[in-house]
C-alpha positions in Angstrom: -114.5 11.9 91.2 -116.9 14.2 92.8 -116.8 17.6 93.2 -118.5 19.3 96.3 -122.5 20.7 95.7 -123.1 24.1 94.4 -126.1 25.9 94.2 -125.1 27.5 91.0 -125.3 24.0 89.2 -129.0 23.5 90.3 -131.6 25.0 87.2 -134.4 26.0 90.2 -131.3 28.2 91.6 -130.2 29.5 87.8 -133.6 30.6 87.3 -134.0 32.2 90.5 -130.6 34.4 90.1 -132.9 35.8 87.5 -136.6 36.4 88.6 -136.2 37.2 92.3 -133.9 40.8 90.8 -136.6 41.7 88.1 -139.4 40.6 91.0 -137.6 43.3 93.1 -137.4 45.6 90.6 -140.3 45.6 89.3 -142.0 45.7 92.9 -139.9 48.5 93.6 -141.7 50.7 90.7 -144.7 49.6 91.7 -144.4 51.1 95.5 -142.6 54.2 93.0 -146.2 54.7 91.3 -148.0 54.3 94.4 -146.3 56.4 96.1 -146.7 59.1 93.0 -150.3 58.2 93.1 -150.9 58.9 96.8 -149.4 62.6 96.7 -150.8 63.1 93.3 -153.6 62.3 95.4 -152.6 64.8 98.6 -152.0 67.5 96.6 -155.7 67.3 94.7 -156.8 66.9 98.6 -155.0 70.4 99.7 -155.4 72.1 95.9 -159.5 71.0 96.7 -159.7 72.0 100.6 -158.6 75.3 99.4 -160.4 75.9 96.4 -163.6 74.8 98.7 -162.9 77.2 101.2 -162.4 80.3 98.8 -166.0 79.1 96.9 -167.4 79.8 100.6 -165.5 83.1 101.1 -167.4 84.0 97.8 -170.7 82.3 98.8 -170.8 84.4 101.7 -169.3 87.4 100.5 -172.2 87.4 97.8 -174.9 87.4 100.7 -173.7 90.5 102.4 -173.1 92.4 98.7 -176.9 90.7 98.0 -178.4 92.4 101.2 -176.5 95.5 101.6 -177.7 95.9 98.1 -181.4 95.5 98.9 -181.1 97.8 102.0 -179.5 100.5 100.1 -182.4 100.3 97.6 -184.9 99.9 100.7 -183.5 103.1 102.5 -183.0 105.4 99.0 -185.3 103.9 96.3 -182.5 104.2 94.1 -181.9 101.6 91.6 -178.3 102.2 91.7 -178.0 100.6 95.3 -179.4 97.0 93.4 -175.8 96.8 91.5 -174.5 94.6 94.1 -177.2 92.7 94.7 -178.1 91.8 91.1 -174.3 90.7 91.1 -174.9 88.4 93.8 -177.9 87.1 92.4 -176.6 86.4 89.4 -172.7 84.7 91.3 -174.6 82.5 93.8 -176.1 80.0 91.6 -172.2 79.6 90.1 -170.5 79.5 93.2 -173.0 76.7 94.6 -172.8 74.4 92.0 -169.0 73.5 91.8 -169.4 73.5 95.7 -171.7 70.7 95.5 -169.4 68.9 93.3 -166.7 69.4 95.9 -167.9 68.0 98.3 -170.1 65.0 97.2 -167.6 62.3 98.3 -168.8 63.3 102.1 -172.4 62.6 103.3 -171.7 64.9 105.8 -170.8 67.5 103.6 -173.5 67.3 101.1 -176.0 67.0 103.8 -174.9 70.6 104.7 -174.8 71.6 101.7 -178.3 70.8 101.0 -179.2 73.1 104.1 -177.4 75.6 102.8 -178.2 75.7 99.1 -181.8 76.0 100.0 -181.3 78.7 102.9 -179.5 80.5 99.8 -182.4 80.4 97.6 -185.0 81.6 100.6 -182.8 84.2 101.1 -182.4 85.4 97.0 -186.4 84.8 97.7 -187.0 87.0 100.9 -184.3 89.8 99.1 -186.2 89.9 95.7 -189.6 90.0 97.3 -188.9 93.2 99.2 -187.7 94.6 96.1 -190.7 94.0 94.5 -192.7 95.7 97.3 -190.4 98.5 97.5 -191.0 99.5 93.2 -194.6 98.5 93.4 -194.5 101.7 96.2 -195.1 99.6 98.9 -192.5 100.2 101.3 -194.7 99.4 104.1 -194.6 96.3 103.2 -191.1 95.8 102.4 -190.2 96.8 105.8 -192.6 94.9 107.2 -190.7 91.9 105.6 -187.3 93.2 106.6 -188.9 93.6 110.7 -189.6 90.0 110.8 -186.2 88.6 111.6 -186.8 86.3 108.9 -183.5 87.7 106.7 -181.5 88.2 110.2 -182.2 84.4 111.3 -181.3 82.8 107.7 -178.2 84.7 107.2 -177.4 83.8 110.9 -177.4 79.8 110.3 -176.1 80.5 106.4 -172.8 81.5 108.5 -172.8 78.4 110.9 -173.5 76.2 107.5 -170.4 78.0 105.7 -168.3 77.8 108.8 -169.1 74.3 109.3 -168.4 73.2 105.5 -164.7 74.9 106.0 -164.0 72.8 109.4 -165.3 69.5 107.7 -163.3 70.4 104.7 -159.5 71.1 106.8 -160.5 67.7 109.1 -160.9 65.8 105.5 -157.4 66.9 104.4 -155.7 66.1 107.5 -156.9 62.6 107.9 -155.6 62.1 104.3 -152.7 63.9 105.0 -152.3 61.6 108.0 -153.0 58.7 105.5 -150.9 59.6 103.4 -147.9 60.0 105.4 -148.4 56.7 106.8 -148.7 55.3 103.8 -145.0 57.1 102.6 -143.5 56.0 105.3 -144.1 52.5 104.8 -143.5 52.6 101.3 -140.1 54.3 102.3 -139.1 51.4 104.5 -140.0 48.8 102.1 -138.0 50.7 99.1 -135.1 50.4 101.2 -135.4 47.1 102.0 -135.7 46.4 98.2 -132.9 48.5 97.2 -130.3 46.4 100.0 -132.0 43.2 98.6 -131.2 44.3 95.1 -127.7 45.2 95.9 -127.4 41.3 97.7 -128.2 39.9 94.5 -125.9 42.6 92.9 -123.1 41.3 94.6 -124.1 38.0 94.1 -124.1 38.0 90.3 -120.9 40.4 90.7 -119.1 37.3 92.5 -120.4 34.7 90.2 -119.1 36.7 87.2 -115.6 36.7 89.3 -115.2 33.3 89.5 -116.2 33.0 85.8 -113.8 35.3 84.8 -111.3 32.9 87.0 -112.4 30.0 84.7 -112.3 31.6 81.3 -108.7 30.9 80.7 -107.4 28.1 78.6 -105.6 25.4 81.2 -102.2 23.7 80.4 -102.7 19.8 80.7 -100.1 17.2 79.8 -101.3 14.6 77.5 -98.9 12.1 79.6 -99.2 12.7 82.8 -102.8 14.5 83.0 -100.9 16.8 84.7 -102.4 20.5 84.9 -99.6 23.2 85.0 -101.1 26.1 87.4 -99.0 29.2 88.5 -95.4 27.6 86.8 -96.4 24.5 88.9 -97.6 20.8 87.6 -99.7 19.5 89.3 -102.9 16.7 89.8 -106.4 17.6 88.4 -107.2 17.3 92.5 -104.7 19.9 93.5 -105.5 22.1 90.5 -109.2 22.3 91.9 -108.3 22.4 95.5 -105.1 25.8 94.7 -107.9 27.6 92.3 -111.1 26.9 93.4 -110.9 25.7 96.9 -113.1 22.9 95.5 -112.4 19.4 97.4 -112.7 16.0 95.7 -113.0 12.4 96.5 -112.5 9.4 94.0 -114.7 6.8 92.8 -115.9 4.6 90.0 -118.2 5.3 87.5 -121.1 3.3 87.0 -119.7 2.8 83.0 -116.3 2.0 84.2 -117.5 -0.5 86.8 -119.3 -2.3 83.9 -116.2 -2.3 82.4 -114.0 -3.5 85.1 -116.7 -6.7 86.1 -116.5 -8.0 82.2 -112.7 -7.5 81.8 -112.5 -9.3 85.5 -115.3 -11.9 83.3 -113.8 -12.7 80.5 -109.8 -13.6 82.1 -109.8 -17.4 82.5 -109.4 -18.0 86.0 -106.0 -19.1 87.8 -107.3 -21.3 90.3 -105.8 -24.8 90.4 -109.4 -26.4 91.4 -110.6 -25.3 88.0 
């Protein structure tokens, strides 16, 4: 008797009802830490663009306190007009060095910053040296320094430079915002698409347990008639499968029982009257 295919009984198909769920799942978390990753990532992106643009608002900030400082000194000789501008002096070279660090994933970025840094330190240069004029009494000279446009000029491009780090710095987060909400989005898709492939395989594994639980009971069968009583009904091993399990069968021999069959046939003497 055979009973019609199943791809239950096959071991490749067995294993599979196993791997391909905990492939899933497992491929699942790993688009779950990605996607983690990439706005962990975002958010350092934003919490850096913002942190780089408040660095500059100091930077700059620091420059007019550094020269309103040295003109107050210029114009009155008194020392108290320096506060600011030894404070500046002093918050420049603090400000600029996490800025560099900032930015140093951007060859465009540190190449202005390079410009900058060192139109920083001329300027801290330029400021100081009219200081020095101004206590060693020679204000002529100091003013002389001021009158050259020198101060005017550097500040002038220091602004474009500072302006021009904060644009770079905004265009940088958007394209990884941009990345990143590509990247979520596809994630997104393909976690759904696991989730529905998981619940397949959920019902799957749900049906198969179903028609376990169908088998699990003990079955009635008549040790003379190899009858099979089913629902308060006897009946043949063939209609037991066919009522229950929808399973069809066909009849044949068994290799071992045609063995059998040829020596019995073998070994009876033979009947025929030419013998």
């Amino acid at each position: 008797m055979a009973a019609r295919y199943s791809l239950t009984s096959n071991p490749f198909f067995r294993i599979a009802w196993v791997v391909v769920p905990f492939l899933l799942i497992a491929w699942s978390a790993y688009l779950t830490l990605e996607s983690q990753r990439a706005l962990t990532d975002s958010r350092d992106s934003y919490g850096r663009a913002v942190e780089v643009r408040s660095r500059l608002r100091l930077v700059y900030m620091a420059l007019v306190d550094a020269e309103t400082g040295q003109r107050g000194f210029l114009l009155t000789s008194s020392e108290a007009y320096l506060d600011p501008y030894k404070k500046a002096v002093a918050l420049l070279p603090a400000e600029v060095t996490p800025l560099r660090a900032m930015v140093a994933d951007d060859p465009t970025q540190v190449k202005t910053m390079n410009e900058l840094d060192g139109l920083i330190s001329d300027k801290i240069e330029e400021l100081g040296q009219t200081v020095r004029f101004m206590r060693a009494g020679d204000a002529a000279a100091a003013l002389a320094l001021v009158k050259s446009d020198r101060g005017r000029m550097d500040m002038d491009r220091m602004r474009t430079l500072i302006s021009q780090l904060a644009v770079n710095s905004d265009r940088t987060l958007a394209g990884r915002e941009a990345a990143y909400e590509l990247d979520s989005r596809g994630h997104t898709r393909l976690a759904f698409m696991l989730v529905a492939a998981n619940g397949v395989f959920a019902l799957i594994v749900a049906s198969l347990l179903w028609r376990l639980k169908r088998i699990e009971p003990l079955v009635t069968i008549c040790a003379w008639s190899r009858t099979i009583e089913y629902q308060g009904e006897w009946m043949s091993f063939e209609e037991y499968l066919k009522s229950r399990f929808d399973v069809h069968a066909t009849h044949g021999i068994s290799p071992a029982e045609s063995k059998k069959f040829k020596r019995a046939v073998e070994r009876t003497p033979s009947s025929s009257p030419f013998r």
